[in-house]
FILUM-433417 format. One line per field, with one value per residue (C-alpha): x, y, z; chain; residue number from 1; residue in one letter. Coordinates in Angstrom, 2 decimals. Example, Ala and Ser with C-alpha at 12.3 -4.5 7.8 and 13.67 -1.06 7.14 Angstrom:
x = c(12.30;13.67) $
y = c(-4.50;-1.06) $
z = c(7.80;7.14) $
cadena = c(A;A) $
num = c(1;2) $
residuo = c(A;S) $
END
This chain:
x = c(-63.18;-60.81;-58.21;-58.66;-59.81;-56.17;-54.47;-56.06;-54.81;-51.37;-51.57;-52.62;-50.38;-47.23;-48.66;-48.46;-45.18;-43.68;-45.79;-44.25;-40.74;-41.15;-42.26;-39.34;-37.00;-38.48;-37.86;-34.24;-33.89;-35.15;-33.15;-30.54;-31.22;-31.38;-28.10;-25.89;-28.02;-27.77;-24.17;-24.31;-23.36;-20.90;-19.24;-19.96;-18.29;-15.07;-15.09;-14.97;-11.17;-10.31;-11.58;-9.61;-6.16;-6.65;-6.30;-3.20;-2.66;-2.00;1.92;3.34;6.69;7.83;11.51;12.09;15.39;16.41;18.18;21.82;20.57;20.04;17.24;15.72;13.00;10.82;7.01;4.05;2.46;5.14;3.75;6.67;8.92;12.24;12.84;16.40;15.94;12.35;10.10;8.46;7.17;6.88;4.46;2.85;1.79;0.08;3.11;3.76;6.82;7.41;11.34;13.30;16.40;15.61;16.67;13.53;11.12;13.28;12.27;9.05;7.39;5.28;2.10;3.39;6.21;4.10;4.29;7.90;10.86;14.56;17.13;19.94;20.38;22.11;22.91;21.07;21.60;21.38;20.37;17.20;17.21;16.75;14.63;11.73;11.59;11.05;9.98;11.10;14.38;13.88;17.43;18.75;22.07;24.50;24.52;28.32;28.20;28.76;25.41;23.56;24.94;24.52;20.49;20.18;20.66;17.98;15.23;14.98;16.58;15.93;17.71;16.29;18.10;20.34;19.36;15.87;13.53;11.05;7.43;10.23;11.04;7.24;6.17;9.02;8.33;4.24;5.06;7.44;5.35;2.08;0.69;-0.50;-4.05;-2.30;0.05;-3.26;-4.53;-1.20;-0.65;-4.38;-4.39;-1.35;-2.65;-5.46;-3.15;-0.94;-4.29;-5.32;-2.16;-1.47;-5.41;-4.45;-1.00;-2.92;-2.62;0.48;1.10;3.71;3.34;6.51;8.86;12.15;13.24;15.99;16.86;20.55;21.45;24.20;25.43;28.60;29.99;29.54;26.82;25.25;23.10;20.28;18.40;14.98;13.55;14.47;12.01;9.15;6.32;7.97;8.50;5.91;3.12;3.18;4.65;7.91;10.33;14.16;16.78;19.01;21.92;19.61;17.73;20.84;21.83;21.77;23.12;23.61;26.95;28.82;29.18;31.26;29.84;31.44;29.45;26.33;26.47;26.12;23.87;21.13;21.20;17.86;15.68;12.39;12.41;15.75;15.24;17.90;17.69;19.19;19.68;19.90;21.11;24.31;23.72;21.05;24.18;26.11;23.08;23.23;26.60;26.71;23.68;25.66;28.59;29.18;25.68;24.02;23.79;21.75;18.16;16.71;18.48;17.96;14.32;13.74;13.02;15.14;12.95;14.89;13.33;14.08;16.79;15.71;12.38;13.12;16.00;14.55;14.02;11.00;7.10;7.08;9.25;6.90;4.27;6.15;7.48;3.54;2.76;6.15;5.30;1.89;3.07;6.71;4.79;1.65) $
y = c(-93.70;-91.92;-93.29;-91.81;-88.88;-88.82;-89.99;-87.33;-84.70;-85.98;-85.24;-81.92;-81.07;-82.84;-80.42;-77.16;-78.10;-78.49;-75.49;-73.82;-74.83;-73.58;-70.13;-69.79;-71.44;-68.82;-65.78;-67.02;-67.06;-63.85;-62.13;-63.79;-62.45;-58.81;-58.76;-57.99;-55.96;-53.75;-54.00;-52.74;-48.91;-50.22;-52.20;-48.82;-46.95;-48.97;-48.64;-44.74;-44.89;-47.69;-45.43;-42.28;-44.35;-45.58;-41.53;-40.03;-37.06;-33.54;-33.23;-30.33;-30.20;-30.80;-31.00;-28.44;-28.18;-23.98;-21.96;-23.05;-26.55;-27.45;-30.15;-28.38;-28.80;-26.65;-26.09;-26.58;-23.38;-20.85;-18.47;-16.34;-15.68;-13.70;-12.02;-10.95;-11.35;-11.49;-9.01;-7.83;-11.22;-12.68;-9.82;-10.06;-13.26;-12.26;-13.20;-10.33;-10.78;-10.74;-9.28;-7.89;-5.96;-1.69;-1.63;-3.19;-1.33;2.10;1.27;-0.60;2.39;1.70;-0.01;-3.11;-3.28;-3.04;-6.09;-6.54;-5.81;-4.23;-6.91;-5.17;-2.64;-4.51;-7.47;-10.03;-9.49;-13.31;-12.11;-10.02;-12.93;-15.54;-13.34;-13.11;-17.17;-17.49;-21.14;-19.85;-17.48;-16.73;-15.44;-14.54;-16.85;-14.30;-14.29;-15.57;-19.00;-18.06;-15.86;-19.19;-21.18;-19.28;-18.44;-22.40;-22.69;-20.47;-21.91;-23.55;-21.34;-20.96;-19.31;-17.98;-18.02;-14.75;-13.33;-14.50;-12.65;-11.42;-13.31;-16.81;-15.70;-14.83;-18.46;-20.32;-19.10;-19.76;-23.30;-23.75;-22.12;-23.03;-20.06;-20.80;-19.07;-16.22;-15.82;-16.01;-13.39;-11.07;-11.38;-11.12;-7.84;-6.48;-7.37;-5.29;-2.33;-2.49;-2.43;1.09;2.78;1.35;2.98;6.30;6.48;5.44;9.19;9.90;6.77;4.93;1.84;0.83;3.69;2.82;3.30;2.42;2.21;2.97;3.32;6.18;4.05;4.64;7.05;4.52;3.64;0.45;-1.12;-3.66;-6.60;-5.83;-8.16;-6.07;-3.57;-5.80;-3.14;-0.69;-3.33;-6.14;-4.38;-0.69;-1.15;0.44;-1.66;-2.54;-1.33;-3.82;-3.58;-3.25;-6.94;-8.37;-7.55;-11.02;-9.43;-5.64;-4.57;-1.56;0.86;4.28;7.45;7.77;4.32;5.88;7.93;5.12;2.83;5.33;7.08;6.13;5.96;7.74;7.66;7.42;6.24;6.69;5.42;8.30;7.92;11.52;15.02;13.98;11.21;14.28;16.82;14.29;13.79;17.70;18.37;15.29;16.92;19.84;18.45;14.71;13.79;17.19;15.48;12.71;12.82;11.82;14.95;17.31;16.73;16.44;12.84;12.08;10.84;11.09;8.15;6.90;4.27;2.62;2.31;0.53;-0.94;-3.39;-6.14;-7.13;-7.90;-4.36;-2.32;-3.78;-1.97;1.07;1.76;1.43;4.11;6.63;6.37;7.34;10.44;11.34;11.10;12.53) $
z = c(29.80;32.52;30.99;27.75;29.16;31.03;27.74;26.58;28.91;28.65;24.94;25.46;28.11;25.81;23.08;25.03;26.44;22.65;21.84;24.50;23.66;19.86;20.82;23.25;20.43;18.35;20.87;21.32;17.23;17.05;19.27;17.86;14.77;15.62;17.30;14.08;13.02;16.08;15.81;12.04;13.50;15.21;12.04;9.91;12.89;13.15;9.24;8.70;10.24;8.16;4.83;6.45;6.89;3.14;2.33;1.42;3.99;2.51;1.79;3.71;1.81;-1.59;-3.29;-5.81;-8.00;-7.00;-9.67;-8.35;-9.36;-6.08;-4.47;-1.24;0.29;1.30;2.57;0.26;1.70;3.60;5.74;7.11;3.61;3.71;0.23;-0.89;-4.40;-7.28;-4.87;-7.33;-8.68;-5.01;-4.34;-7.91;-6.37;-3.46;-0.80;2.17;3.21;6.96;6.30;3.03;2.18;3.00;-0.53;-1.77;1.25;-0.45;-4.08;-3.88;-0.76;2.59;1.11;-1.31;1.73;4.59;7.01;5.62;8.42;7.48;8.03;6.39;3.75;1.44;2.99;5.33;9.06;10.44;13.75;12.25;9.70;12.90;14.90;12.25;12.67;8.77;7.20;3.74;2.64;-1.03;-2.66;-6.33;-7.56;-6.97;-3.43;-2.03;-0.89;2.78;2.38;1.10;3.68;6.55;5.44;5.29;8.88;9.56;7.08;3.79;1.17;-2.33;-5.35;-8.06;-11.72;-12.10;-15.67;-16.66;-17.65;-14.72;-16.73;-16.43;-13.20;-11.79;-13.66;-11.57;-8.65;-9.12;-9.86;-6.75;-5.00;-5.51;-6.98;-10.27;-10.25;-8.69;-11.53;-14.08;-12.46;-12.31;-16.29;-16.83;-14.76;-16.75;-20.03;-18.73;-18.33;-21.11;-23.26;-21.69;-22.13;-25.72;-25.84;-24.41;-26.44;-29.61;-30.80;-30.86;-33.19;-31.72;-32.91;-35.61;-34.42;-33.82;-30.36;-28.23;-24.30;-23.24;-19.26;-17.32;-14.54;-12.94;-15.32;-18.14;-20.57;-21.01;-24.02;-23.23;-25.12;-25.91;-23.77;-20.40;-21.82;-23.23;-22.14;-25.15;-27.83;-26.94;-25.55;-26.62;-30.28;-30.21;-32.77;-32.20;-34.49;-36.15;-34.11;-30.80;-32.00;-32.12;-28.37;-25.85;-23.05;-21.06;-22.49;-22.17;-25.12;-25.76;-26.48;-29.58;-30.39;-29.24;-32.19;-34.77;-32.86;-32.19;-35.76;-36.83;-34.04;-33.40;-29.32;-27.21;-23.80;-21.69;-17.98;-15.09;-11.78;-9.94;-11.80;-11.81;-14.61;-15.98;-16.43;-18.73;-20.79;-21.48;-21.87;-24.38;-25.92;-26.58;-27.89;-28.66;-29.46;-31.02;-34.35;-33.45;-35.47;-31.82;-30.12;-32.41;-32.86;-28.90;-28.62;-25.90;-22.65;-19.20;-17.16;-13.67;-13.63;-10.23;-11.61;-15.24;-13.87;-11.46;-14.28;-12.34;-13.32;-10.87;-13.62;-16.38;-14.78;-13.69;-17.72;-18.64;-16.14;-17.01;-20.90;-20.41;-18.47;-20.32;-23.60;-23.36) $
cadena = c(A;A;A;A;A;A;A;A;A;A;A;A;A;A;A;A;A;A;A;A;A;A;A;A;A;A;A;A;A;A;A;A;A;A;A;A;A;A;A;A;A;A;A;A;A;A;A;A;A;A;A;A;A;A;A;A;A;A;A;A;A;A;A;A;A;A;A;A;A;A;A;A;A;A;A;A;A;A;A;A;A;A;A;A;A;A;A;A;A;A;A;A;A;A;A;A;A;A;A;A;A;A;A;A;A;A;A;A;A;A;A;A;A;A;A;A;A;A;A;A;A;A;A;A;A;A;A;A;A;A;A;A;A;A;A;A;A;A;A;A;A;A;A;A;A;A;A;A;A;A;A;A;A;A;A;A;A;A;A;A;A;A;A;A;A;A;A;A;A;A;A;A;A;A;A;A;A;A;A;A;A;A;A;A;A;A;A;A;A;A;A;A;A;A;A;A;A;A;A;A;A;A;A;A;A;A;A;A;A;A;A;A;A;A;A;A;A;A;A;A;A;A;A;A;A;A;A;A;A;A;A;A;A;A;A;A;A;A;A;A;A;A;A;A;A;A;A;A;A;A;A;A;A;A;A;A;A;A;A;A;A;A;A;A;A;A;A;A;A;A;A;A;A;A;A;A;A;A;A;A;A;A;A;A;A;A;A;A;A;A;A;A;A;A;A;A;A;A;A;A;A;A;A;A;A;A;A;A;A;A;A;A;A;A;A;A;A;A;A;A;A;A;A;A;A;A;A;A) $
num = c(1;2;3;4;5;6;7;8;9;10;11;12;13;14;15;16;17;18;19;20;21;22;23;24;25;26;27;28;29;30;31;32;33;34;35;36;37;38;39;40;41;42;43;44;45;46;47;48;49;50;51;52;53;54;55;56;57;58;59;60;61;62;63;64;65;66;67;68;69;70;71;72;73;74;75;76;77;78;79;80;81;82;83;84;85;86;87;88;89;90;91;92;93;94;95;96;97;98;99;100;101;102;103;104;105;106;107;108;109;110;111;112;113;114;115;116;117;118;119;120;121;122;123;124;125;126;127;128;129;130;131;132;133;134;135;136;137;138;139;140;141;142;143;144;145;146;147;148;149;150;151;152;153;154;155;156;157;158;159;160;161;162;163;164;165;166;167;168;169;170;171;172;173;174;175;176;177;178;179;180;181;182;183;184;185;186;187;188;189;190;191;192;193;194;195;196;197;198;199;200;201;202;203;204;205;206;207;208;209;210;211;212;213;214;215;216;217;218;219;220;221;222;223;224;225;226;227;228;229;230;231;232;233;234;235;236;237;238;239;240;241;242;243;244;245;246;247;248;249;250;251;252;253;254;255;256;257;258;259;260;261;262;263;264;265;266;267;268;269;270;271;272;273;274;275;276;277;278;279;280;281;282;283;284;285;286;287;288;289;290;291;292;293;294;295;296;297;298;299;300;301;302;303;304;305;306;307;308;309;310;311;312;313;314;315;316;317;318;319;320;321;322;323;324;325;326;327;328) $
residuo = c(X;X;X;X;X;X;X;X;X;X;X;X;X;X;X;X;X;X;X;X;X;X;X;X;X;X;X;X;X;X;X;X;X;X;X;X;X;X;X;X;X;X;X;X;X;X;X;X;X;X;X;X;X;X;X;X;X;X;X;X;X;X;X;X;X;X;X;X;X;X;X;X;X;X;X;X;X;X;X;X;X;X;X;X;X;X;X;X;X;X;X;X;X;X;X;X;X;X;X;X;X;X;X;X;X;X;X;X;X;X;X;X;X;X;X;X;X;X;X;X;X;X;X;X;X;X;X;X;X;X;X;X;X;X;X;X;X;X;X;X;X;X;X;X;X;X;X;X;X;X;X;X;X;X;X;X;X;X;X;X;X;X;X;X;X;X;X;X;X;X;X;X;X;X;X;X;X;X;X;X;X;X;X;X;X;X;X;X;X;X;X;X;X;X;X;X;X;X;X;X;X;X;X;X;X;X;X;X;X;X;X;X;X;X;X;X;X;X;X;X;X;X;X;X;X;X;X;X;X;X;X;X;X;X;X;X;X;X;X;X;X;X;X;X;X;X;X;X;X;X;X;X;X;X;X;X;X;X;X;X;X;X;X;X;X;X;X;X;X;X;X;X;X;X;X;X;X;X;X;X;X;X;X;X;X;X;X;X;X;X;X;X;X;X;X;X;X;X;X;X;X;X;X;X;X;X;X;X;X;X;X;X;X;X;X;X;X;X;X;X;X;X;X;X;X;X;X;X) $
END
């Protein structure tokens, strides 16, 4: 009987001892089993950098092929531009300049030029140029080689096209640089104004007279192509003569020739530049040109030559404003 009864304890004893051993087997498994699962932040942590490296990072340059037919480089986003050349559109896209030519803070006033230092007349000073620490120099095509190349030291440069018109010119320079929505909101903002002075000019039926735009410059006379005035012809209604659709290019003209190529207009424009350009109007008024239908029947319109000359999205705006005033 004891020894079963001992047999019996050994059993039990054996038992508790595997018992025992499971549960701690157990434990072990357990903990085991929570340890990836506690390192799960740490795998999701190390993986965020992983997903970020996979990312293309935002390009800060881009190559762009410049009016001159040139590849340069230049920054996605400038934030200190130089303008010698295309203000007007530069501006029209919502660019301050940090430096210009005093020719451009002369014609375009204090507000659209404010923020914008002299550096030169004319002509670039390289020194002011330098000073002004400028990541973008934006130039027109017919600046002299040595003027390009000495600019290019300073900061990328870019030329613009000599001769387009300034809509090709503002659309370029959107796409180069990056101002697409900008220029939406520049042509939406002049269709906007073209349709209130075409409104407030509606009574005086303009709209399929013949008119025609001639320039005084330098004691000569120049013809232009239509498309230098668009805001006349395209927006307001005005219509080219025959020999004034024709015209490609400026080109000079006599004033005997004059005579014959502004016979049958409506509406002469003629484009002055100070009372000295005002005095050969009226002595050719009195003499030379007092048979012209336009002359006689006092529908010759002095307008400011600095203004319409500019060939600019600015002088698109500034003809809109002077034919509201000079005809009304």
């Amino acid at each position: 009987m004891k020894t079963s009864k001992l047999t019996l304890l050994v059993m039990v004893a054996v038992m508790l001892a595997v018992f025992t051993a499971a549960c701690g087997s157990n434990n072990n498994n357990n903990g085991n089993a929570s340890s990836p699962a506690a390192s799960e932040p740490a795998a999701s942590a190390s993986s965020s950098p992983a997903n970020t490296a996979s990312e293309e990072p935002a390009a800060t340059t881009k190559t762009i092929t410049d009016g001159l037919d040139r590849q340069v480089e230049i920054p996605t986003n400038p934030q200190r531009v130089i303008v010698l050349g295309n203000f007007g559109e530069v501006t029209a896209l919502g660019i301050q300049p940090v430096g210009t030519l005093g020719y451009y803070i002369d014609k375009y006033g204090a507000e659209r030029t404010a923020g914008a230092e002299n550096i030169g007349q004319d002509t670039a000073d390289l020194e002011k140029v330098l000073a002004l620490k400028p990541d973008l120099i934006i130039i027109p095509s017919y600046f002299k080689p040595e003027e390009l190349e000495g600019l290019s030291k300073i900061a990328p440069t870019i030329a613009t096209q000599w001769g387009l018109l300034p809509l090709e010119h503002l659309h370029i320079l959107a796409e180069w640089l990056g101002k697409e929505a900008e220029e939406q909101a520049w042509l939406a903002q002049y269709s906007e104004k073209a349709a209130q002075a075409k409104e407030q000019l509606k009574s005086f039926n303009l709209e399929g007279q013949k008119a025609v735009v001639i320039q005084f410059w330098s004691k000569k006379i120049y013809q232009h192509a239509t498309g230098v005035f668009s805001p006349l012809f395209k927006d307001i209604g005005f219509v080219p003569t025959e020999a004034e659709s024709k015209l490609t290019s400026t080109t000079e003209i006599s004033e005997e020739a004059v005579v014959d190529y502004v016979a049958d207009v409506d509406k002469l424009f003629i484009l002055v530049d100070g009372q000295a350009d005002i005095d050969t109007y009226n002595t050719l008024k009195a003499s030379a040109w007092k048979n012209i239908p336009a002359v006689k029947n006092d529908q010759v319109y002095l307008v400011d030559s600095p203004r319409w000359n500019d060939y600019s999205t600015a002088a698109m705006e500034w003809m809109l404003e002077d034919l509201v005033k000079i005809i009304k």
